[in-house]
N, C-alpha and C positions, 0 to 999 in steps of 0.2 A: 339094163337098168331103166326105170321106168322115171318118166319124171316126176309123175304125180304124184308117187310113192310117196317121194322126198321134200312136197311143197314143204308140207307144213313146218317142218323140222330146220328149214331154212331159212321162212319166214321168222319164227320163235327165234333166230340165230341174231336174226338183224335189229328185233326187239330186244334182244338179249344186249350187244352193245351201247344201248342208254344209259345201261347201267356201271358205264366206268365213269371214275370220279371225272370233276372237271378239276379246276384250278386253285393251288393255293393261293391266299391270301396276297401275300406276297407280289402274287406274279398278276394279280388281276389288275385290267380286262388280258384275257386268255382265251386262244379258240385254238381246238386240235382237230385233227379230220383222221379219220382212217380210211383205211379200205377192208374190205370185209370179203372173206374165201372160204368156201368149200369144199376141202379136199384139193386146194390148189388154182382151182375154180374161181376166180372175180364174180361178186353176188351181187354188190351192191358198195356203199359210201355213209360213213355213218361222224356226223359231226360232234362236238361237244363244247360249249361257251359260258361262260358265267362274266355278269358285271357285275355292277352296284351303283345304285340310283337311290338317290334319299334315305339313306339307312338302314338299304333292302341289299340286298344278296340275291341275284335270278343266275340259275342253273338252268341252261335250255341245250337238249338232246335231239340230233333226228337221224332216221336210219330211211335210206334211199335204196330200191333195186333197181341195179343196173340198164342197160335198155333190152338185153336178151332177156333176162328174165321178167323184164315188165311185160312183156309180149302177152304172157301166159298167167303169172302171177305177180299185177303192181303190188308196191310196198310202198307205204308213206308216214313213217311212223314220227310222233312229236312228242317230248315230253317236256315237261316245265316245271321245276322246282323256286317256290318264294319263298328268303329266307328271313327271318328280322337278324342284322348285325347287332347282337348285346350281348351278357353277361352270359350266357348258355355256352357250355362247352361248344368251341369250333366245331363247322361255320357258322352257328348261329341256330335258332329255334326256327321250325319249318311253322311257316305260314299258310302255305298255301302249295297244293300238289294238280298238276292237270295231266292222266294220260290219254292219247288221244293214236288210234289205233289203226290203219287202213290196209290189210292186207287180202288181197283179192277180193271175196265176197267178205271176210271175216272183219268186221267193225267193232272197233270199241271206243268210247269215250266217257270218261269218270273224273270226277276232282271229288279233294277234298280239303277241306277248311280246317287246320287247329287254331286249339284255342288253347296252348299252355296252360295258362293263370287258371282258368278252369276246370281243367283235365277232359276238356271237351274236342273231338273233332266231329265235323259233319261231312256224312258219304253223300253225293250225289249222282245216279250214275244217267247220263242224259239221253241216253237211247230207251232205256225203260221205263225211267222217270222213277224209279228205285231211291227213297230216301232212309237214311239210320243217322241215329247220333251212338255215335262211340266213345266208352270211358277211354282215356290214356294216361299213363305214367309220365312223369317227367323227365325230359332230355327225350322224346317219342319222335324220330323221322321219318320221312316219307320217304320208301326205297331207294330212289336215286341219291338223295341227300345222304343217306346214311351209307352209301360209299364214300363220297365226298372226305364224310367225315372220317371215314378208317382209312383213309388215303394219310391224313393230318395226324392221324394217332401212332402212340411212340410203339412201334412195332422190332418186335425181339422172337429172332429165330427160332423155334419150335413150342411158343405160345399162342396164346388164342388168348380172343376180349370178343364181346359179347356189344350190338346195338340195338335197341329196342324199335319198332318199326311198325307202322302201319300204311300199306297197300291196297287194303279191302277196307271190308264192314270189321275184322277182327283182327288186333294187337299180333303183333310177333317178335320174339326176339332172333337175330341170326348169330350165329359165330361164325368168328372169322381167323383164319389160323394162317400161321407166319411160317409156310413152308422151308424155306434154304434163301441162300443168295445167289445170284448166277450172272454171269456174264454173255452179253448175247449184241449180236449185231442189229443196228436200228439207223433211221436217217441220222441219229445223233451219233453215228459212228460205235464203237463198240463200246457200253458202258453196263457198270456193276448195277442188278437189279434187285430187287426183294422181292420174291414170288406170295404171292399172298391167294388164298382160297377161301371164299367166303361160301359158306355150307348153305344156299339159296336150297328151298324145299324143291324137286324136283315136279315138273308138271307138263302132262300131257307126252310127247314125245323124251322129253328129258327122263320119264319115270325108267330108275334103276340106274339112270347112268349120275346125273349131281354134279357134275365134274365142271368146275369151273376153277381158270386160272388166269391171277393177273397180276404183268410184271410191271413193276416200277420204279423208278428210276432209284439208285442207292445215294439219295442226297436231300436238300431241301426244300426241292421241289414236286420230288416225286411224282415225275411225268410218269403216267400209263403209257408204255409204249408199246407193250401185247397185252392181248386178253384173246383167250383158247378155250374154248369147249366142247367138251365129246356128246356127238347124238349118235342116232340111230346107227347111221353108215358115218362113219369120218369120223371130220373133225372141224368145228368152222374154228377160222383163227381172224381177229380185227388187229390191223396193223397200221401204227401211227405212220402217216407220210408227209403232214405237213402243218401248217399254220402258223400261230401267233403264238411264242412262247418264249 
């Protein structure tokens, strides 16, 4: 097996875990860490934190490769979700989105601005210097948050609910479907989960496969304690081991 084959499907793996929810309300300030595998393989470490500070809500993500794999291909991935705490369906109206990108030669960094009350967001992408304003619908989150949110949402076994979302320069909606319930082993010992699958548009390496799964905890907290997806060869799986909860 070759390595190079597989960077990139690995990389995308560790960017891929930003995208589990952080913390319920409840439980905030909250920080979870995983560990992130390929094929059984240690990749890398991928954190997830949310506070709240003056009436704001910050959801902050980052995904780390380990030191064998930094040798060949470093990873340093950030994400940042700003929420406003108010009247908008939990956790709140996204303000403010920054992804910010470092895998090998492969760079990325973009924000964007909503504007709610206006149905306005603004793209910025800073390597190109790429600018759009965006219509949006109301209740619109920015990808990470809009986990967040189906984290919090009243989820029943063999349905699906829909979040409306923006990532890029254009609008998305995802579904998100309430597989079974299952019982599995975790640092928290063995507890009932909710497996949930949210139908993310496949891209790049992912294309054909889609397959993404995330368990949670079967209570009111609904800690993420797996999140699994199938690429090319394998399988990566990010597994909670530790922090503040």
């Amino acid at each position: 097996m070759k390595i190079k084959r597989y960077t990139r499907f690995i990389t995308v793996s560790l960017w891929l875990v930003c995208w589990l929810p952080a913390a319920l309300a409840e439980t905030v300030p909250e920080k979870l860490i995983y560990d992130l595998a390929w094929s059984g393989i240690k990749i890398g470490t991928a954190t997830q934190e949310i506070v709240e500070v003056k009436g704001m809500r910050r959801i902050t993500s980052t995904a780390r490769s380990n030191d064998w794999l930094s040798l060949f291909l470093p990873v340093e991935d950030r994400i940042e979700s700003t929420l406003l705490i108010d009247r908008a369906p939990f956790p709140g109206s996204t303000q403010h989105y920054r992804m910010q990108i470092r895998e090998g030669k492969h760079r990325r960094d973009r924000e964007i601005s909503f504007d709610p009350r206006s149905g306005k967001a603004l793209y910025l992408d800073h390597l190109s210097g790429e600018k759009a304003e965006i219509a949006i619908g109301a209740n619109t989150y920015d990808i990470y948050a809009s986990f967040f949110y189906a984290r919090y949402a009243k989820l029943e076994v063999g349905k699906s609910f829909h979040i409306a979302v923006l990532d890029g320069k254009e609008p998305d909606v995802i579904e998100v479907k309430v597989l079974r319930k299952e019982k599995i082993s975790t640092i928290l010992g063995k507890v009932n989960t909710i497996v949930i699958k949210p139908l993310v548009k496949p891209k790049g390496v992912f294309e054909g496969k889609g397959s993404v799964l995330i368990w949670l905890t079967d209570d009111a907290r609904r800690i993420p304690v797996k999140v699994q997806t199938k690429v090319t060869v394998g399988s990566v799986t990010a597994t909670l081991t530790g922090g503040n909860y």
